[in-house]
N, C-alpha and C positions, 0 to 999 in steps of 0.2 A: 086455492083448490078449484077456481071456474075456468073454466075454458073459456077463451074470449079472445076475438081477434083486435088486436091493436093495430094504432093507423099509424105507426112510426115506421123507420128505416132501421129494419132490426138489428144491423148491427150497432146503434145506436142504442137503443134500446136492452139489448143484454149489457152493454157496459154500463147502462146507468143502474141494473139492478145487482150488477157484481160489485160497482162501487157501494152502493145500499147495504150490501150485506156486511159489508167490512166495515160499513160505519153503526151502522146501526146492531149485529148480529156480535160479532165477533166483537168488537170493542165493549161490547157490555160486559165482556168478563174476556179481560186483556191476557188473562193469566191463564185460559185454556187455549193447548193450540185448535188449529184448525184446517180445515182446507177445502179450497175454492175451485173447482171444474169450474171453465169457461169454455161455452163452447159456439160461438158463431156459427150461422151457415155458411157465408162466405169464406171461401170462393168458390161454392158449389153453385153451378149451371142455376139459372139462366145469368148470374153472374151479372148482377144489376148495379152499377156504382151511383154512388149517393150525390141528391143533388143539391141545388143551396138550402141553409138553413134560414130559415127566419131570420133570429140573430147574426149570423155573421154571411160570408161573402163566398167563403170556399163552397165548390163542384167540381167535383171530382167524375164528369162523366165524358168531358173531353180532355181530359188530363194527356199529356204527353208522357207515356213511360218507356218510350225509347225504341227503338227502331231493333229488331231481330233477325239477325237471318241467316235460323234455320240448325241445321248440323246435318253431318254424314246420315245418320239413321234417316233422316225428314227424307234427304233424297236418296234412297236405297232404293233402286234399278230394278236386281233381279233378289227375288223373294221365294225361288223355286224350292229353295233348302228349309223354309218356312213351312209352319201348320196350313192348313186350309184357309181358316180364318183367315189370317195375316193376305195368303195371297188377294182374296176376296174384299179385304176393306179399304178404302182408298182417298180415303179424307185427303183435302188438298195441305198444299203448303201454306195457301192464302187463308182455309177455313184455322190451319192450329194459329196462324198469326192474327185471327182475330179473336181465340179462345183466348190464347195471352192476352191481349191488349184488356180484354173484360175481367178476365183472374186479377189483371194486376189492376185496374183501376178499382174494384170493388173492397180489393185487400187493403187499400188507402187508409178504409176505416177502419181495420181491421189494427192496422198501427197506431189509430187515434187513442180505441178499444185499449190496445196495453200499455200503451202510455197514459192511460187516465186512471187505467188500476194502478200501477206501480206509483205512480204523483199520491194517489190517496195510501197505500201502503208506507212513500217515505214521509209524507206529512207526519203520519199515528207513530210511526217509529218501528213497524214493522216490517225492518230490515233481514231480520234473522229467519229470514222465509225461501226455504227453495222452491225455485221454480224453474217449471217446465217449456217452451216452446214447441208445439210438434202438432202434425198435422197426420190423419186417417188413413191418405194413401197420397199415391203422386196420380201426373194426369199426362198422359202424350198431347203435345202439341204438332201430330199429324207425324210422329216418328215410325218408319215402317209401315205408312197411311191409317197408322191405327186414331183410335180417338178414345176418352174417355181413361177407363181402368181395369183391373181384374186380371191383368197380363203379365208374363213375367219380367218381361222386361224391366230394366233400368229405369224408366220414365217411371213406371206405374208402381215402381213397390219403394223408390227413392223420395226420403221424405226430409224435411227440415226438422231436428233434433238440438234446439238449444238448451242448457240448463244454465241457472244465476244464484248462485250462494253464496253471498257476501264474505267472506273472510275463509270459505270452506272452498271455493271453485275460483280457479285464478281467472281474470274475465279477459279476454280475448284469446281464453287458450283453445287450441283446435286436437281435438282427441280424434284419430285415423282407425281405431278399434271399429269392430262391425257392433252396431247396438240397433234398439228396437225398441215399436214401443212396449211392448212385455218388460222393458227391465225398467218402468218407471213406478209399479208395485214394485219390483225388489229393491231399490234406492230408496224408496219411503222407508218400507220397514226400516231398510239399515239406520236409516237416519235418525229414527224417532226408538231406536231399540230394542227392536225384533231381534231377538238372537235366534239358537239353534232352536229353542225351546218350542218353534211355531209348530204347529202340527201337519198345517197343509201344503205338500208341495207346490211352486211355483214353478213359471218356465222362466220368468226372466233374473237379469244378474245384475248388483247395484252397479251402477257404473265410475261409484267414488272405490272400488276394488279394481286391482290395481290389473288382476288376470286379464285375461284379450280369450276371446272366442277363437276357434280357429274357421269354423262355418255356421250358417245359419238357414232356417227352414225358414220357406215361404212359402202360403199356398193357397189356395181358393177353389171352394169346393160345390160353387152354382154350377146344376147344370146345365148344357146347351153347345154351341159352336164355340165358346172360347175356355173351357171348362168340362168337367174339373181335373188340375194339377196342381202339382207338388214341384219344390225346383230346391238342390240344393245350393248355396251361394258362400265365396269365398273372397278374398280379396283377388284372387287369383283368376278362378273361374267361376263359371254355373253350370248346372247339370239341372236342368228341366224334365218331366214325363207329364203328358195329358196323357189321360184315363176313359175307357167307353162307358158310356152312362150309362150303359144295362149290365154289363161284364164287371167291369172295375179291370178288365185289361190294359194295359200300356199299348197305346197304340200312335205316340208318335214321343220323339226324342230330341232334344237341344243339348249341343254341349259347347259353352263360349268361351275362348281364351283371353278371359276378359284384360290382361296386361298389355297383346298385339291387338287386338279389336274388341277397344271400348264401346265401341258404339253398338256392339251384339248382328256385325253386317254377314259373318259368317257360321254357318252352324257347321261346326265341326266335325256333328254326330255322323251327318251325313257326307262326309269327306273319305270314304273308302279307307282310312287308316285307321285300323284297330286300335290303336296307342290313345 
């Protein structure tokens, strides 16, 4: 309960107190379940990767993770069918490939991080535990010269969703369903027993049910130049509206044929064709 700054490399440091708990917390009484939030900062900016340890050899701050380069979006020309914003921000191709290069070297630990929970979960025998992989939001890497997040696009609301339940989830299966992290409260309940009996509506859907979404709301609601909108998204398309910060009017419109142009290069709203 003290606030107190520690001199570690944090992502180091929350691993060694999530392993703490599952030894020392949770194994005290094996027979209650339980459940463990982990939550790193990494790979949030300034995106610092970790360097050698006392004990061993690995640094991880010139690590080679691979050369990139780029996509259709990173180099999209004309931007006139674009909000304001988007025309206006203009990050380079060289600044997202060094945002990558620090995301991914920071995330190094981040792998070490769930590899040292799960090693102490199969040691104790607590096999019979689902778990989550997922991350807050996505990030441009200078796509549409944007940077950072809060957009609609692809980049910024497309996130990593892994799940692992030993005998319940087949492992290396790839489910093509739209999901979110909202449905990872409705997957617990189902898991642990919540039936209809719950009183509180939820927004999300277990994902061990078998149904598929047919679209899904996305939306962010700071206001200023990139904000606030609504988008709806499908496998198919997206439909986008920003909103005026005093009004709550609709004052600009996206609509993506996300099948012929994945990479979101043309706004269709704007194409003169009512269909």
């Amino acid at each position: 309960g003290t606030v107190q700054n520690v001199a570690r490399y944090s992502t180091d440091f929350v691993a060694e107190r999530a392993i703490g708990w599952i030894d020392g917390f949770f194994e005290a009484n094996d027979a209650r379940p339980w459940y463990l939030y982990v939550t790193p900062f990494a790979p949030h900016g300034p995106w610092t990767a970790e360097g050698r340890h006392p004990s061993d050899d690995h640094d991880y701050r010139n690590v080679n993770v691979g050369a990139w380069g780029g996509n259709p979006a990173v180099f999209e020309t004309d931007e006139a069918d674009k909000p304001e914003y988007v025309q206006k921000d203009d990050q380079t191709f060289q600044e997202g490939q060094s945002n990558r290069q620090g995301q991914l070297r920071s995330l190094l630990s981040v792998d070490d991080l769930v590899d040292g929970v799960f090693q102490a979960m199969e040691a104790r025998g607590e096999q019979n535990t689902l778990a989550f992989y997922v991350s807050d939001n996505g990030f441009f890497w200078s796509e549409h010269g944007l940077d950072g997040k809060n957009q609609p696009y692809t980049q910024s609301i497309r996130v990593p969703f892994l799940a692992r339940w030993p005998g319940h989830i087949a492992g290396g299966a790839t489910d093509v369903r739209p999901v979110a992290n909202v449905d990872i409260v409705a997957t617990i309940m189902a898991t642990v027993g919540f039936g209809p009996e719950v009183q509180y509506p939820i927004d999300g859907r277990s994902i061990l049910d078998p149904a598929a979404r047919r679209k899904m709301l996305t939306e962010s609601w700071p206001l200023g130049s990139r904000g606030p909108w609504a988008s709806t998204r499908t496998p198919s398309y997206q439909y986008v509206e920003y909103y005026d910060d005093t009004s709550g009017a609709t004052d600009f419109r996206e609509y993506y044929d996300l099948a012929a142009d994945p990479w979101q290069l043309t706004n269709l709203y704007a194409d003169g064709n009512p269909r």
